[in-house]
DOKOLFI-228537 format. One record per residue (C-alpha): residue in one letter; y, x, z. Coordinates in steps of 0.25 Angstrom, whole numbers, plus 5000, padded with zeros to 4 digits. Layout:
// residues N
<r><residu>A</residu><py>Y</py><px>X</px><pz>Z</pz></r>
...
***
This chain:
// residues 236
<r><residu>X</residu><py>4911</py><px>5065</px><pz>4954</pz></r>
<r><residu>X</residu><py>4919</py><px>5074</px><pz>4962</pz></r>
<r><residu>X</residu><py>4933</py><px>5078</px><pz>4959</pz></r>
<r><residu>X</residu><py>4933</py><px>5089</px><pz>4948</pz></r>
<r><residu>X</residu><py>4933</py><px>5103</px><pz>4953</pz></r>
<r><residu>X</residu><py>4945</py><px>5109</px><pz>4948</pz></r>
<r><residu>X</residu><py>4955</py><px>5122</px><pz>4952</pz></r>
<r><residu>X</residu><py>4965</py><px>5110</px><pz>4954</pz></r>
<r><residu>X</residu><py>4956</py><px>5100</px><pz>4961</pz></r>
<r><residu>X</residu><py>4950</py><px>5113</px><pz>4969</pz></r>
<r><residu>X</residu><py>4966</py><px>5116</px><pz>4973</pz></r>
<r><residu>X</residu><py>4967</py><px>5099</px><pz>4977</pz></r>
<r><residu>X</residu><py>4955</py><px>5100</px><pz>4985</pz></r>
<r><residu>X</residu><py>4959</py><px>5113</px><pz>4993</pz></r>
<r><residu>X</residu><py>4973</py><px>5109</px><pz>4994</pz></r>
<r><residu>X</residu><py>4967</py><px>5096</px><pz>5003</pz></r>
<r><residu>X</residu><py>4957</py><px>5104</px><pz>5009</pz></r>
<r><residu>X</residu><py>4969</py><px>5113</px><pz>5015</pz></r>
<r><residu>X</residu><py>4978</py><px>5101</px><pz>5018</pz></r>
<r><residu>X</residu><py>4966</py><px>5096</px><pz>5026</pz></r>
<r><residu>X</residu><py>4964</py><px>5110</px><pz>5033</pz></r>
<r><residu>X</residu><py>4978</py><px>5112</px><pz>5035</pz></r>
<r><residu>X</residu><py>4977</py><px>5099</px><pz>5044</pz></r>
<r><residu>X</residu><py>4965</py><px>5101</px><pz>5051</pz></r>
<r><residu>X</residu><py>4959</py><px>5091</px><pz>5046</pz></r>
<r><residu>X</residu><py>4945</py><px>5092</px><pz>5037</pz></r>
<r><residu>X</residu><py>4944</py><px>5085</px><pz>5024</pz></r>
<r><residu>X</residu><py>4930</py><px>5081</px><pz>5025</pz></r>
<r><residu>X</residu><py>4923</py><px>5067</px><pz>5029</pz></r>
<r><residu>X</residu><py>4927</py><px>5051</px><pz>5022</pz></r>
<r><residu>X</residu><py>4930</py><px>5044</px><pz>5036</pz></r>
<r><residu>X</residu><py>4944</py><px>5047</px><pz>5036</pz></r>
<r><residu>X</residu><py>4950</py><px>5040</px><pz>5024</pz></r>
<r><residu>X</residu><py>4965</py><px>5039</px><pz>5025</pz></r>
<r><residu>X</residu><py>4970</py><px>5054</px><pz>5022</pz></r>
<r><residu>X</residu><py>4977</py><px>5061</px><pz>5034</pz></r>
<r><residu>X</residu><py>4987</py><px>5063</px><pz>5026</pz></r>
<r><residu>X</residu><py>4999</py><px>5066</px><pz>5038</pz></r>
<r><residu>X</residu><py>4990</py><px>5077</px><pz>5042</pz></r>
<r><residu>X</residu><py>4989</py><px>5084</px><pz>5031</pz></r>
<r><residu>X</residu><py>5004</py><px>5083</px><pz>5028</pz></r>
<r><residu>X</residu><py>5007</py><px>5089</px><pz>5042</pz></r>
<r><residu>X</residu><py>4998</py><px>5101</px><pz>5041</pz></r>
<r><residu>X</residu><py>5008</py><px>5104</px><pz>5031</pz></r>
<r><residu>X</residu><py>5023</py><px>5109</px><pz>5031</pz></r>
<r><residu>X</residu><py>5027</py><px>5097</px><pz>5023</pz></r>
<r><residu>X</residu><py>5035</py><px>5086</px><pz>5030</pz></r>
<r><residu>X</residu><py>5032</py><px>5069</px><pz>5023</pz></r>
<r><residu>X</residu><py>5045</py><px>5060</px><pz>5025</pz></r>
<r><residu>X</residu><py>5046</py><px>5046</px><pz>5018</pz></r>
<r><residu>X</residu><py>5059</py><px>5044</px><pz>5011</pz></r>
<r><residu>X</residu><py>5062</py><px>5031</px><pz>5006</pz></r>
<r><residu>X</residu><py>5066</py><px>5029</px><pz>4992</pz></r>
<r><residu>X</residu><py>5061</py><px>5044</px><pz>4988</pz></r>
<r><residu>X</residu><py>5069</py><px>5051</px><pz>4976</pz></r>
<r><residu>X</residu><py>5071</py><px>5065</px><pz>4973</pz></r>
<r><residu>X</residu><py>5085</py><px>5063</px><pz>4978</pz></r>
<r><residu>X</residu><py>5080</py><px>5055</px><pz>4992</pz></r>
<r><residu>X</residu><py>5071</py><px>5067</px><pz>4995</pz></r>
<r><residu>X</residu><py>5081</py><px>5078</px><pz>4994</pz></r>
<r><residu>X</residu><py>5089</py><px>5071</px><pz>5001</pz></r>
<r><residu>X</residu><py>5081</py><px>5068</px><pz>5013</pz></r>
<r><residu>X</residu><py>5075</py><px>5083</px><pz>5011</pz></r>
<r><residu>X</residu><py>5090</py><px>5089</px><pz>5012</pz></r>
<r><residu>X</residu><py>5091</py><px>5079</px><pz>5024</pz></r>
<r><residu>X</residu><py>5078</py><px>5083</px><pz>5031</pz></r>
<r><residu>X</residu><py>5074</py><px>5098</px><pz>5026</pz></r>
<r><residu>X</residu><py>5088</py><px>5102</px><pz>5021</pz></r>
<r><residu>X</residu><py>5084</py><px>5104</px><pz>5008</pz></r>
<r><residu>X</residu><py>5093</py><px>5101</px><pz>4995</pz></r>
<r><residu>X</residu><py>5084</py><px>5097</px><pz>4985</pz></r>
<r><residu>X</residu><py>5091</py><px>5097</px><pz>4971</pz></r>
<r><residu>X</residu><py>5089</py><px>5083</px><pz>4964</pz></r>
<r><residu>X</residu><py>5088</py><px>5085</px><pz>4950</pz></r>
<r><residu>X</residu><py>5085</py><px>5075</px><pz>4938</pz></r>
<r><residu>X</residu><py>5084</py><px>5061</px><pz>4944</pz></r>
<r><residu>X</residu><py>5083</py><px>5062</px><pz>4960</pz></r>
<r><residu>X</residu><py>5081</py><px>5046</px><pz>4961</pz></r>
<r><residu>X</residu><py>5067</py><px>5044</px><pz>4953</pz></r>
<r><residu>X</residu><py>5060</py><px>5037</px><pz>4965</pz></r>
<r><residu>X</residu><py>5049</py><px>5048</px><pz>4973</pz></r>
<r><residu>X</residu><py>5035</py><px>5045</px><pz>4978</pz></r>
<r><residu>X</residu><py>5035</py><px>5058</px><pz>4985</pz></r>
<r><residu>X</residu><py>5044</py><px>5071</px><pz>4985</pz></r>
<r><residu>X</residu><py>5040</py><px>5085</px><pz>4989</pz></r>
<r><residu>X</residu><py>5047</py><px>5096</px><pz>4993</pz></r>
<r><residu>X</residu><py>5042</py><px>5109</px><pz>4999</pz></r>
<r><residu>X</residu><py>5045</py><px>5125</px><pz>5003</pz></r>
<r><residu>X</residu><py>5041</py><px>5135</px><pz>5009</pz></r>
<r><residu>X</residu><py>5045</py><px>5129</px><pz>5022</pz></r>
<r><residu>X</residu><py>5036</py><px>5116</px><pz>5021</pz></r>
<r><residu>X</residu><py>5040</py><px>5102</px><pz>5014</pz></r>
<r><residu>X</residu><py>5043</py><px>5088</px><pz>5014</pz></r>
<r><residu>X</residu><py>5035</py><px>5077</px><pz>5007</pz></r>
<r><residu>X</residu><py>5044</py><px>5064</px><pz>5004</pz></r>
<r><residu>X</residu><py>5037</py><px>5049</px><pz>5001</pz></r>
<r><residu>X</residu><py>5044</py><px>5038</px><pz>4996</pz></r>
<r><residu>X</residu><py>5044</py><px>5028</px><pz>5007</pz></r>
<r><residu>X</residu><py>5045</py><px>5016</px><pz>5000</pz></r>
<r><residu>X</residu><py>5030</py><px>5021</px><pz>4992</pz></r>
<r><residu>X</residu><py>5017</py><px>5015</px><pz>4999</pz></r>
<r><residu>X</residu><py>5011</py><px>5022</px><pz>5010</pz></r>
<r><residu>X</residu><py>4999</py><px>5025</px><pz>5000</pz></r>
<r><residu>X</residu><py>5009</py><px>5030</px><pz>4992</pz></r>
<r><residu>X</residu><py>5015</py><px>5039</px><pz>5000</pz></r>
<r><residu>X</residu><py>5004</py><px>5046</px><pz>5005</pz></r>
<r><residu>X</residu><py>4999</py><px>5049</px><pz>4992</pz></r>
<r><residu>X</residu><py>5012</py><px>5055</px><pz>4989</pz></r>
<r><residu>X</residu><py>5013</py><px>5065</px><pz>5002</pz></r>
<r><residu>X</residu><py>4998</py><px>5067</px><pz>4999</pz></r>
<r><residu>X</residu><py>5002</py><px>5071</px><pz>4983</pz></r>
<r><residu>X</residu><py>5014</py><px>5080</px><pz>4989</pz></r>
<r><residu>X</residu><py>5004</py><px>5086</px><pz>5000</pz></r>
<r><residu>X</residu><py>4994</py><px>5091</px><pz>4989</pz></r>
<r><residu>X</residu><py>5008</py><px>5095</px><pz>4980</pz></r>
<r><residu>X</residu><py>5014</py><px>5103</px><pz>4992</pz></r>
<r><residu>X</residu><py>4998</py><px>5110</px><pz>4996</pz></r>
<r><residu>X</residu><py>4993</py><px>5111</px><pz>4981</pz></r>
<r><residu>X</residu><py>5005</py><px>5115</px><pz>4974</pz></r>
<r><residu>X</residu><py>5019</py><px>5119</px><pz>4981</pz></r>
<r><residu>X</residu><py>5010</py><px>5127</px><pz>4993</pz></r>
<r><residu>X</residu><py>5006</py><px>5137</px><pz>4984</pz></r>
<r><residu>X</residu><py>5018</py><px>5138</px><pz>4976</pz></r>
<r><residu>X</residu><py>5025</py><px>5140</px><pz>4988</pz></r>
<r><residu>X</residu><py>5016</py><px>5150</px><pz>4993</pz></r>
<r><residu>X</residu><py>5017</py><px>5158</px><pz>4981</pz></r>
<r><residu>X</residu><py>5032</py><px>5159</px><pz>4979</pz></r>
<r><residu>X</residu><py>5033</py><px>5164</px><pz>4993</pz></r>
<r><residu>X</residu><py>5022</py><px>5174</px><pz>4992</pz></r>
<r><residu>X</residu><py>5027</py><px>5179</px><pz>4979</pz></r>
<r><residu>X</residu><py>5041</py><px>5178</px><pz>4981</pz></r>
<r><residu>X</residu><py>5045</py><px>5177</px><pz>4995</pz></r>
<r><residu>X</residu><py>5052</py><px>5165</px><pz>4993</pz></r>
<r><residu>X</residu><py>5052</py><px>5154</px><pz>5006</pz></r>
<r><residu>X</residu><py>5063</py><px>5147</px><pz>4994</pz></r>
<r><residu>X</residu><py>5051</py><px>5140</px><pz>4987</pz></r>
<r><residu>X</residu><py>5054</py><px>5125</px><pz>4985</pz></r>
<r><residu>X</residu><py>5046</py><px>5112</px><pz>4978</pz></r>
<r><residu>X</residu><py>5046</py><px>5098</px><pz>4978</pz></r>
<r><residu>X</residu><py>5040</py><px>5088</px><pz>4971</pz></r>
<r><residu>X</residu><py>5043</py><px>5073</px><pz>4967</pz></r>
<r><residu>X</residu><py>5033</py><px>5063</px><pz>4967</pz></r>
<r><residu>X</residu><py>5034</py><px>5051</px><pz>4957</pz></r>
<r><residu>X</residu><py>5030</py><px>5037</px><pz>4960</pz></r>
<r><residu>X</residu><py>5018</py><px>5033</px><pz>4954</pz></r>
<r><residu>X</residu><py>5018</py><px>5024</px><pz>4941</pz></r>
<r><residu>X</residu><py>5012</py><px>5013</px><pz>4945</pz></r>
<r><residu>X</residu><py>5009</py><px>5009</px><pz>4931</pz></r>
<r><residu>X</residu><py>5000</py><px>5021</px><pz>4928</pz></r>
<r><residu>X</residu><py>4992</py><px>5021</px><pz>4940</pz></r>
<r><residu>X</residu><py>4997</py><px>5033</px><pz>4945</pz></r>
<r><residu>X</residu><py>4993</py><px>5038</px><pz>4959</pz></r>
<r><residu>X</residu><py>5006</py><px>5046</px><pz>4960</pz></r>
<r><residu>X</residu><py>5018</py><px>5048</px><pz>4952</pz></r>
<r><residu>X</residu><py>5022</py><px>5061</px><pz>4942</pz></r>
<r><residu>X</residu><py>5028</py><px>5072</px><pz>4952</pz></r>
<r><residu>X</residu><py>5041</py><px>5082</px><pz>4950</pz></r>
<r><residu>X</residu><py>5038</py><px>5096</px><pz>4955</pz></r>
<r><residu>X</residu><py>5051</py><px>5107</px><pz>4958</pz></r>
<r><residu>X</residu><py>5046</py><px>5120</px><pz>4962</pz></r>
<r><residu>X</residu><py>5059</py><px>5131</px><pz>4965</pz></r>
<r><residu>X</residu><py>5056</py><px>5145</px><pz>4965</pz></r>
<r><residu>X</residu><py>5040</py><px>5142</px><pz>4960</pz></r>
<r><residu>X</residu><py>5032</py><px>5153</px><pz>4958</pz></r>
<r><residu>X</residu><py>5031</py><px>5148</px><pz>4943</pz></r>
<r><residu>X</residu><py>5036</py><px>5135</px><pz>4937</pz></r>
<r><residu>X</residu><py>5028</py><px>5124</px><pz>4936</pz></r>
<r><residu>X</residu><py>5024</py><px>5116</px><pz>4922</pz></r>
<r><residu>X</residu><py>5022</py><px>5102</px><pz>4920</pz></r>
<r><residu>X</residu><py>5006</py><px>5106</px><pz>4919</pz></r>
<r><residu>X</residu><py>5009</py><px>5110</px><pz>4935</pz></r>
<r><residu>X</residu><py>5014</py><px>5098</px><pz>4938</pz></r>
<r><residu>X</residu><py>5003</py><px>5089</px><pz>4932</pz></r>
<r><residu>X</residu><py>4993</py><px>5097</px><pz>4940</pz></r>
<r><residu>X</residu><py>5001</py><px>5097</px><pz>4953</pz></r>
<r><residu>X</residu><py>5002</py><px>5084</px><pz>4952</pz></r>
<r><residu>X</residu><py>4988</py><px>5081</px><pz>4949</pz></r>
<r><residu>X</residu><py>4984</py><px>5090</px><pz>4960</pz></r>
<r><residu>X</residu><py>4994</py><px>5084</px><pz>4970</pz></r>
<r><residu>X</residu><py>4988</py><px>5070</px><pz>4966</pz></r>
<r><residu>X</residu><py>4974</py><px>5074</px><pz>4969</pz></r>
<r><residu>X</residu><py>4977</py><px>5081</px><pz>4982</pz></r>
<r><residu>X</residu><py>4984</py><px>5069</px><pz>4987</pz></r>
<r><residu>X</residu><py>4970</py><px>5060</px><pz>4982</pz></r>
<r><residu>X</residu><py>4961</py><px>5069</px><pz>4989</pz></r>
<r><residu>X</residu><py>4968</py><px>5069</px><pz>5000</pz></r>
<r><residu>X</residu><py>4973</py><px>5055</px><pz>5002</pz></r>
<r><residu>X</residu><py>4957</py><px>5050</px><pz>4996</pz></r>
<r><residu>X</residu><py>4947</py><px>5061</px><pz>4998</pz></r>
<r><residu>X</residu><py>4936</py><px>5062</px><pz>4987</pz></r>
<r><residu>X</residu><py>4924</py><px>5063</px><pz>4998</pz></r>
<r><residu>X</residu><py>4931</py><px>5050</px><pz>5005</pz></r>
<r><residu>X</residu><py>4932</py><px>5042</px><pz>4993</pz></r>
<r><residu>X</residu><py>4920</py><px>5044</px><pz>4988</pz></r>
<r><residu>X</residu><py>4913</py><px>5040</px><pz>5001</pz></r>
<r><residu>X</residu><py>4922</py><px>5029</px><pz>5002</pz></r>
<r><residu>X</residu><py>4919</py><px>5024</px><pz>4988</pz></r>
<r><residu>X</residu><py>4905</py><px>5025</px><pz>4990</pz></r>
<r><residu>X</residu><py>4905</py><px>5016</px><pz>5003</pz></r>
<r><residu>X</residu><py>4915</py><px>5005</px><pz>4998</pz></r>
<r><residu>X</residu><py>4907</py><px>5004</px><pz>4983</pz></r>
<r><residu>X</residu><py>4895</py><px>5001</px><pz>4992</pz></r>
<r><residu>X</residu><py>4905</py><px>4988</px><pz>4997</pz></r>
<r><residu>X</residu><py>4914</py><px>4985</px><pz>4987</pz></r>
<r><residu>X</residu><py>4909</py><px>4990</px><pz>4974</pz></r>
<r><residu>X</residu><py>4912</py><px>5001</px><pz>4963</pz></r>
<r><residu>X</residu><py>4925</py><px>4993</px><pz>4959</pz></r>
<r><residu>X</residu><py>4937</py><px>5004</px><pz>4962</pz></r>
<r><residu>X</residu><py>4947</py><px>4994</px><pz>4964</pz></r>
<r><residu>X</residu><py>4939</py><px>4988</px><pz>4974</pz></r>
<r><residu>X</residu><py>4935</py><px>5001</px><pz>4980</pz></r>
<r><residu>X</residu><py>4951</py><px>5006</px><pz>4979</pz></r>
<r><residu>X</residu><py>4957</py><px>4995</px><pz>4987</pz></r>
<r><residu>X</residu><py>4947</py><px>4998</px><pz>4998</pz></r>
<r><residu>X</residu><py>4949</py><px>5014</px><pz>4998</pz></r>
<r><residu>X</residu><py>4965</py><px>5013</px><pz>4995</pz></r>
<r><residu>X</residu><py>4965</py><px>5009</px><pz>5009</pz></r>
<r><residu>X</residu><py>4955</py><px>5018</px><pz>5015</pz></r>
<r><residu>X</residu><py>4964</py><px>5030</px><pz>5010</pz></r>
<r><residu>X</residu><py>4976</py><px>5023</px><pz>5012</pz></r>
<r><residu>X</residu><py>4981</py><px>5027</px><pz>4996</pz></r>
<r><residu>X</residu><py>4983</py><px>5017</px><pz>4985</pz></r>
<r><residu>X</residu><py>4973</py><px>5011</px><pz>4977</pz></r>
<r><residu>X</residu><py>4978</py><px>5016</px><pz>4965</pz></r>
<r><residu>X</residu><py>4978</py><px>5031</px><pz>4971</pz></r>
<r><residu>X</residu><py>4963</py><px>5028</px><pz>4976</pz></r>
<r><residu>X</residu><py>4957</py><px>5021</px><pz>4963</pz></r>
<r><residu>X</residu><py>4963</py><px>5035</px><pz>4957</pz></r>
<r><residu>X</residu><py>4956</py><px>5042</px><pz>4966</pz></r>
<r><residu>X</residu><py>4943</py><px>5036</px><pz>4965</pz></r>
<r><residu>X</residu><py>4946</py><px>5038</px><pz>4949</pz></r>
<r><residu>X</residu><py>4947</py><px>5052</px><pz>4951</pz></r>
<r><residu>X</residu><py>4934</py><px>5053</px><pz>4959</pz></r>
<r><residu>X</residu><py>4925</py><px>5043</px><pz>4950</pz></r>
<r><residu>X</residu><py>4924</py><px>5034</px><pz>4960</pz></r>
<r><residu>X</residu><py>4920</py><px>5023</px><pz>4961</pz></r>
***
């Protein structure tokens, strides 16, 4: 069973496909399992910087410091951030959490990658065709996961000033389930996984806890991000 074929998994899909191409790099083949992520990140105008304790409040500060931006701070600035986004028309700036595991912290740039490619491109893009306007601004906060839920990634805030049209909380849901995916598919390939699962059932079994220790570290991602993955895909 593949993944299903749907106008938002067709987006996911080509959204990595361009990442890819944008970087020179093809997106066939399982040898290479840990995802070049750096690579895809610096075919992009986006700038990644690790900030320690990461809050709404610590990111506009460190963005007023190192991109001159004043970000306003509203409602509670110091809700702890796994990740913060903020892009324009000029490019952006993806913040982490430093204190977050490096498994962690690649999931989050990989979720902020597919947010700022999948959704804030495009509206970027659209305002400046349609209104001329290089003011266009986004960002978005990242939640921590709820570790009691089993969650891969926590709930995200988006801000779009000057959108082309306001966004619901239906957008939302679907952005973030979008961005989710793109940052699984990047960081664990569906042809990779299932070659991988086919090899290491044949050594350890249809177990998928066995099977997720064993790939969490072949993807360098957690296993609680590959067990959802292999979920998703009906594997094992």
């Amino acid at each position: 069973m593949s993944e299903t074929a749907t106008p938002s998994a067709d987006n996911v899909a080509m959204a990595i496909a361009a990442a890819y191409a944008a970087a020179g790099l093809k997106t066939e083949g399982t040898e290479v399992t840990i995802s070049p992520l750096r690579l895809l990140i610096a075919a992009q105008p986006l700038v990644v910087n690790e900030v320690s304790c990461l809050t709404r409040h610590t990111a506009a500060t460190y963005l007023a410091a190192r991109a001159g931006r004043d970000m306003v701070t509203s409602g509670d600035s110091t809700v702890s951030l796994a990740g913060f986004l903020y892009a324009n028309t000029a490019g952006g700036w993806i913040l982490v959490n430093q204190g977050d595991p490096l498994v962690r912290r690649r999931f989050t740039v990989a979720h902020e990658l597919g947010h700022f490619l999948l959704h804030f491109m495009p509206l970027i893009e659209a305002g400046s065709a349609n209104r001329g306007d290089d003011n266009l601004e986004f960002d978005e906060e990242l939640a921590p996961p709820d570790d009691s839920t089993h969650a891969v990634a926590g709930v995200g805030r988006i801000t779009i000033d000057y959108a082309a049209k306001p966004i619901d909380s239906t957008d939302v849901e679907r952005f973030e389930d979008e961005a989710n995916r793109f940052a699984a598919g990047v960081l664990m390939p569906e042809k990779t996984c299932r070659a991988l699962t086919n090899r290491y059932t044949d050594l350890c079994g249809a177990r998928r806890e066995v099977l997720a220790r064993r790939l969490a570290s072949e993807f360098l991602v957690s296993q609680q991000a590959i067990r959802r993955r292999l979920a998703d895909l009906g594997l094992p």
